[in-house]
Every structure is written in C-alpha cells, then in structure tokens.
C-alpha positions as CSV (number, residue, x, y, z in Angstrom):
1,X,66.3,42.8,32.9
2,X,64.5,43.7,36.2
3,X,66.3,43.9,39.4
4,X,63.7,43.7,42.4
5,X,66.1,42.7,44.9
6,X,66.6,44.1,48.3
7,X,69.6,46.5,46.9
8,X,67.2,48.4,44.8
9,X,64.7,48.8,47.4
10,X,64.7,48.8,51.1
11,X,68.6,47.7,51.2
12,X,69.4,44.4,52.6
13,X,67.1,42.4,55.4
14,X,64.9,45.3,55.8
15,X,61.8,45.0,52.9
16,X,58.9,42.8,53.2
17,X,57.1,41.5,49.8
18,X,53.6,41.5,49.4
19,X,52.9,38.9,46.7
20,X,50.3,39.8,44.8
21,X,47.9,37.4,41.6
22,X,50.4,37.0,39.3
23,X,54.4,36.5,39.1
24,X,55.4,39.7,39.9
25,X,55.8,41.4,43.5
26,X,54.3,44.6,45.1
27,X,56.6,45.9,47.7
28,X,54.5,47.1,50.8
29,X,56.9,48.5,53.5
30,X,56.6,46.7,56.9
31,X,53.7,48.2,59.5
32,X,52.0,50.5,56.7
33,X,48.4,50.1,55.7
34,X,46.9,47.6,53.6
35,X,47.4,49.1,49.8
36,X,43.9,50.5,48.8
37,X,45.0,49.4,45.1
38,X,42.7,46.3,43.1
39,X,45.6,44.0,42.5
40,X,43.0,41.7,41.8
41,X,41.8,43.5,38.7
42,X,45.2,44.0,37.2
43,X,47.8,41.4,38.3
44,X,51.3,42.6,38.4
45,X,54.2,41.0,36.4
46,X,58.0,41.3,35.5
47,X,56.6,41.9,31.8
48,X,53.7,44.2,32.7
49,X,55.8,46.7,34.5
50,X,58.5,46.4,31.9
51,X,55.8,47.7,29.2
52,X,54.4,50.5,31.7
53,X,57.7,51.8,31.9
54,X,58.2,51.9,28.4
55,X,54.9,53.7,27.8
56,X,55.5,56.2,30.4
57,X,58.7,57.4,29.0
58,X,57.0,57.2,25.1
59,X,55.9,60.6,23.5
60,X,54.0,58.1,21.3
61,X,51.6,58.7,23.4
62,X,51.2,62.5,22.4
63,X,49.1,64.0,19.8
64,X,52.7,65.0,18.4
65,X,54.8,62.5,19.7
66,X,56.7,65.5,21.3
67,X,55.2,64.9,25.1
68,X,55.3,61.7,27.5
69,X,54.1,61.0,31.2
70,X,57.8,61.6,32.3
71,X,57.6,65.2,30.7
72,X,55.9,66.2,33.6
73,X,56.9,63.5,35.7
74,X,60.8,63.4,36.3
75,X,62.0,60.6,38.4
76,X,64.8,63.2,40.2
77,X,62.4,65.6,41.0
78,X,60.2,62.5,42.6
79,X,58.1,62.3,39.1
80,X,57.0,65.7,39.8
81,X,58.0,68.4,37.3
82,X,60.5,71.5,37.7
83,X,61.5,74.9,35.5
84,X,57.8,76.1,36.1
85,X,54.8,76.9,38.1
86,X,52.6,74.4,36.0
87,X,52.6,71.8,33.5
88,X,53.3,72.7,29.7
89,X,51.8,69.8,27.0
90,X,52.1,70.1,23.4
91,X,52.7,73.0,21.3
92,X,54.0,74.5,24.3
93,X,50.2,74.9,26.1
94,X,50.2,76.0,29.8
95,X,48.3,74.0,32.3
96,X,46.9,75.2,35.5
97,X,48.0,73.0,37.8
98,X,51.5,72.1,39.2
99,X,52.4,67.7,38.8
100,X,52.4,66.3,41.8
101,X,55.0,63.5,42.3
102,X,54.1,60.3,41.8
103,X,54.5,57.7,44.6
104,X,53.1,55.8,46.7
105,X,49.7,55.8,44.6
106,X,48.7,52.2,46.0
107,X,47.3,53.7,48.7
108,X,45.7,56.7,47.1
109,X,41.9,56.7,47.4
110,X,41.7,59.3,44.9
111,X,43.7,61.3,42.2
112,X,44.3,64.9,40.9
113,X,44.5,67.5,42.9
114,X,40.7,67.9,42.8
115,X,39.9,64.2,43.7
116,X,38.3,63.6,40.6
117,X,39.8,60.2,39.4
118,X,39.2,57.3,42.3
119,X,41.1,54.7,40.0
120,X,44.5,54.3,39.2
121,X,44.1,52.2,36.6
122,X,41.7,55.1,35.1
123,X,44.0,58.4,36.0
124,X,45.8,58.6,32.8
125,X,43.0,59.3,30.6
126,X,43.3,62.2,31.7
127,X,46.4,63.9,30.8
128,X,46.2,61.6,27.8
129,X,43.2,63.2,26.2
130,X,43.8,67.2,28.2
131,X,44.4,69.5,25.3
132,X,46.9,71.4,27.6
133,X,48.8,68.3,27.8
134,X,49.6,65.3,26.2
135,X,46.1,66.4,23.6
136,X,45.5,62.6,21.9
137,X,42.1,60.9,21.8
138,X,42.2,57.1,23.3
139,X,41.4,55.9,19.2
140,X,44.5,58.3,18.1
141,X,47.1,56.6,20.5
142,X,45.9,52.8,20.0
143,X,45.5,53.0,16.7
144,X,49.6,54.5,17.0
145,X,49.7,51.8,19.2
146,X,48.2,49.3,17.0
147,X,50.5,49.6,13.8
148,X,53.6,49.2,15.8
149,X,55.1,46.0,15.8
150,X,57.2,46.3,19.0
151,X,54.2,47.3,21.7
152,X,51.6,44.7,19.7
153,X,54.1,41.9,20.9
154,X,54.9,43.2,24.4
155,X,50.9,43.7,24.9
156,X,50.2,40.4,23.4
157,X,52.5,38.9,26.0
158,X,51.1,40.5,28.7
159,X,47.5,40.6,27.9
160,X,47.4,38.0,25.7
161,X,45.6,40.4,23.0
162,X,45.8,40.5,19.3
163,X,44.3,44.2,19.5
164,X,45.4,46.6,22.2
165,X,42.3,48.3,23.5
166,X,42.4,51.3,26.3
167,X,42.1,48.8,29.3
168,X,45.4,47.1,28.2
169,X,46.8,50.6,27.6
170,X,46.0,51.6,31.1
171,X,46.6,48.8,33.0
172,X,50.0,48.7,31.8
173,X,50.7,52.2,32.5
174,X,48.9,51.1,36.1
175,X,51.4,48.1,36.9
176,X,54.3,50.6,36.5
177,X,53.1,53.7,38.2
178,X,51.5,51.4,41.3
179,X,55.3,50.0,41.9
180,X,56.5,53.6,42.4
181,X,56.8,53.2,46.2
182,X,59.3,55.5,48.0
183,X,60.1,54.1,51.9
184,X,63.5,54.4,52.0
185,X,64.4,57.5,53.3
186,X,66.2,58.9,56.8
187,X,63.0,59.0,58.4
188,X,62.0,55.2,57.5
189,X,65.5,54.5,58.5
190,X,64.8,56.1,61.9
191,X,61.6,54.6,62.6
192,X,63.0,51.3,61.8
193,X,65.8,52.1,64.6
194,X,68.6,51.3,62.4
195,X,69.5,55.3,62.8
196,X,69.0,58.4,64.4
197,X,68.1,61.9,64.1
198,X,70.7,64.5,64.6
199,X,69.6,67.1,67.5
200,X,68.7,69.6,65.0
201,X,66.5,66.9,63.1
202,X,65.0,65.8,66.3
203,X,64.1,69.4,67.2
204,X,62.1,69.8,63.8
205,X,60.5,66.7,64.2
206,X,59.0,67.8,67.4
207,X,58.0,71.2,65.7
208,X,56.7,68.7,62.6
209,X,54.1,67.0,65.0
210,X,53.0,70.3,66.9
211,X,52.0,72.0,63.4
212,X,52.0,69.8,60.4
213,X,51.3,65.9,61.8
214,X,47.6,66.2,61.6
215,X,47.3,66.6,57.9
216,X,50.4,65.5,56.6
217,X,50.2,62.4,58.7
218,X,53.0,59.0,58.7
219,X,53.6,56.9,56.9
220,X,52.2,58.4,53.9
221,X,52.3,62.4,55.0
222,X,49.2,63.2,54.0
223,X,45.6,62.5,55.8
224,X,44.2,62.6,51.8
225,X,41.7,65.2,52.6
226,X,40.9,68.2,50.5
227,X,42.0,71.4,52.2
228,X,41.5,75.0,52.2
229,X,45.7,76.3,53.5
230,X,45.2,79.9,53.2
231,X,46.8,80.5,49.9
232,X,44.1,82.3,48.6
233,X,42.6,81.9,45.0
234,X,45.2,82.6,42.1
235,X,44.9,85.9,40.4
236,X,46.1,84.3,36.9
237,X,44.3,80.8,36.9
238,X,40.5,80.1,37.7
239,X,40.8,77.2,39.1
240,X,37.9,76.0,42.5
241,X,39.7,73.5,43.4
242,X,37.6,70.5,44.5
243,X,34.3,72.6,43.9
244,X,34.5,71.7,40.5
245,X,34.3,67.9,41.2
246,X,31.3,68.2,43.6
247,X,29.2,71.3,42.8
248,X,29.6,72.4,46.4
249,X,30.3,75.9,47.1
250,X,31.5,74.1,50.8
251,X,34.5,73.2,48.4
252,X,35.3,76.4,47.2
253,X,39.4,76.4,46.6
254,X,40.1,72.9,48.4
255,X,42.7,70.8,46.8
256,X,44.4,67.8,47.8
257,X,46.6,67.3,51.0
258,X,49.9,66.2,49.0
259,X,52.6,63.9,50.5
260,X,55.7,65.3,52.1
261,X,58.2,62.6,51.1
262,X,60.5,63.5,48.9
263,X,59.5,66.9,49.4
264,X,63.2,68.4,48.7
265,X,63.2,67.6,45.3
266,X,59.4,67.9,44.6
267,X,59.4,71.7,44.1
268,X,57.4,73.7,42.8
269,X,54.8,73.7,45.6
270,X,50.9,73.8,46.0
271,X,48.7,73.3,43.1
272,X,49.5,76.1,41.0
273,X,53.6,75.8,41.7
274,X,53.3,79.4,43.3
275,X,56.2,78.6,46.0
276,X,59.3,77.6,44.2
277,X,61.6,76.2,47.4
278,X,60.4,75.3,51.2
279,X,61.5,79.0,52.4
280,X,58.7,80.0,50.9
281,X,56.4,76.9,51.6
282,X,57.3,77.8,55.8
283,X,57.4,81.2,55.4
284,X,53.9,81.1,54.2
285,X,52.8,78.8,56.7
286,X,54.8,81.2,59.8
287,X,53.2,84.1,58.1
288,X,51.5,84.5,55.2
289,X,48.3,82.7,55.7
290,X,44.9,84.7,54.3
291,X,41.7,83.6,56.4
292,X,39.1,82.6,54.5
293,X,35.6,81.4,54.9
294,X,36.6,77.9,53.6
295,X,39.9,77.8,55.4
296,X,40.5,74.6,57.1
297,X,40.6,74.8,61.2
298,X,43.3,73.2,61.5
299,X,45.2,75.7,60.2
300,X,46.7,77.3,63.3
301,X,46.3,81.1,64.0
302,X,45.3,81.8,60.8
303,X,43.6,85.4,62.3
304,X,47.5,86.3,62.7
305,X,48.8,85.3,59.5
306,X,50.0,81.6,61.1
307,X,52.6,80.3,63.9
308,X,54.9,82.7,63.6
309,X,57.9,80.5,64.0
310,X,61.5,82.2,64.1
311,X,64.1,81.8,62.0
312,X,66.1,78.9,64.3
313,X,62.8,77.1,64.3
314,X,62.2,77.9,60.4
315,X,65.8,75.9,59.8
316,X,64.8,73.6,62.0
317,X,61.5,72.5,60.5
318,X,63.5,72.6,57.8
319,X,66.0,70.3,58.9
320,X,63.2,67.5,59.4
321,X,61.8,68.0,56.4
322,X,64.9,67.0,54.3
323,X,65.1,64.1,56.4
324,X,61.9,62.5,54.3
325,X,64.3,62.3,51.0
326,X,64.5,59.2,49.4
327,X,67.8,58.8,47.3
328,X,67.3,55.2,46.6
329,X,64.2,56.0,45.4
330,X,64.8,59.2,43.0
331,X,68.0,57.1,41.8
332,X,66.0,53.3,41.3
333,X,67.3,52.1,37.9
334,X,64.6,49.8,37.6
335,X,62.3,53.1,37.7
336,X,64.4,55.0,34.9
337,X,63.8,55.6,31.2
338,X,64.6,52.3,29.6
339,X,66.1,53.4,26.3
C-alpha cells in the first residue's frame, strides 16, 4: 500500500501538497519554484506510481531481461549508479556516460547530460532502446508487455487500455520518476529554521556561496545550464558533450550543471565518473582546472589551475556539502523495489 504521509516525506507539520488532476499528490516543498513538469498531460495517481515503480525495478524491460532502470539507478546511491566510471547495459556493454541521480526532475527543463530530451515523459526511450544499455526496441518490450497478464491489468486500471502502447509505457514510468523529490535534508532543515549549522558547516557554507552558488544555485543546486568546468575532454571516450545536440562548435565539451543534493552518495562524479569521491571533485576544482577556449567564466582563476583553497577550507567545503544529504530520501520505502 502507499504511504504518502508526512513521516515518509518532510516529517511531521513541515510538507506542503501540491494537488495535482487526478487522485494522487505531487509533493512540492514550500517557497521552491513552480514544477516545470505537464501534470496536465499525465495525471498522477496512487495506481500510476505504484505501476512506474514496478516498471522501473523490471528487467522486463531489457532486451535480456537481465537490465532495469534501477541497474543504473540505485535509490542509496540517490538513483545514481556506483562500482564504475560509466553505465554497463546488457551483455556487459560499457556506456560513456556516468547516471546521474534521479531527483527532483519536475523541475528539469531538460534531460541527459547533453540536454537532448526536454520531456520527462519522453526520457526513457532512451536508455530503453541504447544498445549500450537496456538494447530493446519500444515493439520488443510492449509486445513483452502485452502477453503478460499482470502489467495488462495494472495498465488497464490506470489507462483504461486494452493494449499498452509506448505513451502508457512512459507515462507510467513518468508518474514514478516525477515523485522522486528529495527536500529533506540538513540544509532544508536549516533553511526552514528548525536547526542549525555547526561552525564548521557554517564556515563551508560561506566558502559554498563565494565559489559554487552561482551554478549550483538553491533550492535545486544547479542553475541547469550547460557548462565547460575545466575537466578537459576524456582521452578514452569521444564524447562533445552538448555539441552533439546543437551542431555548435560554441558547445564543444559542455554538459549539464548537475544537482548537488545528495551529493555524498551520488559518486562517481562528472559525466564520465572520472572523480570517484569529493576529494577529488575539490581538489580539482582548488587545482586541477585546464583552461580551455570553451571554459565557462565563471570558473574562478582558471589561468592558475582554480582557487587554491587549503586543506582547512577543503574539509570545510566539505563539511557543507554533506550537509545536502537526504536520509529520508535515500531510505523512502514508498521509493524502493516493491518485490
């Protein structure tokens, strides 16, 4: 059964709902944006999220049945993956890109770490059909779909369908990855004045809006542009970045700001998983930044290799970061395989 009561989310007296068409409920924390997400076009219900969740934690879904969404997206790592630089599919195939974690996606304006999805309801084809990962065609997994008894009912109750086509498929997938909303952690709890930062914390929150605020901006951490960081291209993947979306040689090696929440458990880092814990991730950004003609100007001091923070301010950044877990989210039963 479902549990969307205040213990599973925000903690007593301290959500807000935001109804949305249809009996269900879309949890928008109080004083962020309006969700950029069509509820409109796919109503949210108790039964619909109950059959995304399913779905997402199904190989069926595979050309194998050996690989599922959660494969790559583990809800303790923040539905990010871990073990490796980039996402393996079937057979064992390599990707090129590290997972991002999934949360939060209502108010995503765009998916991938190139940009090139601008529906939710739509991202999933993607991994679906790559032959690095999941390698099915949309006729392979509804007709799989189609011949088994248990997901005809639970897609006839919520689309009201005798045959499941790819909207229903996606939609459902849709009403459970759009409830994935992670608020809950230190830093919400600080904002909403119910706690406080300890000195250390306080300190690397200060350091946090002198060097990072600008991209990786509240509530959400990221501004949702595509940046250049000062990585420099990977050696062993060819991989442009957003240049491959747009054609635009401007967009040479620019990926996706990604979100700092949960960003403890969210490891590896960057879009090819290079960095495999935050030492890294702040060393590269004290020290190991490579100018480059697409290099974003934000990116402070790049001509000396970046801020060059010490070690006590390194811990201390550090310090703030952890503060952006969310335990209540990475441990949400109503968010966990259901078998």
């Amino acid at each position: 059964m479902m549990r969307w009561g205040v213990l599973h989310l925000l903690g007593i007296g301290l959500i807000s709902f935001m109804f949305v068409p249809g009996d269900g409920l879309f949890y928008r924390p109080e004083k962020w944006p309006k969700p950029l997400y069509n509820f409109d076009d796919n109503p949210l219900t108790l039964e619909g999220f109950s059959l995304g969740r399913t779905l997402f934690y199904d190989p069926i879904l595979s050309q194998d049945s050996t690989v599922s969404c959660a494969s790559c997206h583990l809800q303790y790592t923040a539905f990010a993956h871990v073990d490796h630089s980039t996402s393996h599919g079937i057979n064992s195939r390599v990707g090129k890109r590290n997972a991002p974690g999934l949360m939060n996606l209502a108010w995503y304006p765009m998916f991938h770490w190139d940009g090139g999805v601008l529906n939710l309801n739509g991202q999933a084809i993607n991994p679906l059909t790559h032959p690095d990962e999941m390698g099915e065609t949309l006729e392979g997994v509804l007709k799989k779909l189609n011949r088994n008894s248990y997901y005809k009912t639970k897609f006839m109750k919520v689309f009201g369908a005798e045959h499941i086509k790819t909207s229903h498929l996606l939609k459902a997938l849709g009403q459970f990855t759009v409830s994935l909303v992670s608020a809950n952690s230190k830093y919400d709890s600080v904002m909403r004045k119910e706690s406080t930062f300890t000195k250390q914390e306080q300190r690397g929150y200060s350091l946090f809006i002198k060097y990072c605020n600008q991209c990786h901006t509240a509530p959400l951490f990221t501004n949702f542009e595509f940046k250049a960081n000062g990585i420099g291209p990977n050696k062993q993947i060819i991989d442009s970045g957003r240049a491959m979306i747009t054609g635009k040689a401007s967009d040479a090696y620019l990926f996706r700001v990604p979100t700092l929440r949960n960003i403890e458990y969210s490891f590896p880092y960057m879009h090819d998983g290079r960095f495999k814990n935050l030492d890294e991730v702040i060393e590269h950004y004290s020290s190991g930044i490579h100018a480059s003609p697409t290099i974003d100007p934000l990116i402070e001091f790049s001509s000396q290799g970046g801020v060059q923070l010490d070690a006590q301010e390194k811990y201390l950044l550090k310090r703030f970061l952890m503060t952006l877990t969310d335990n209540s989210f990475i441990n949400n039963p109503d968010f966990q395989d259901p078998n």
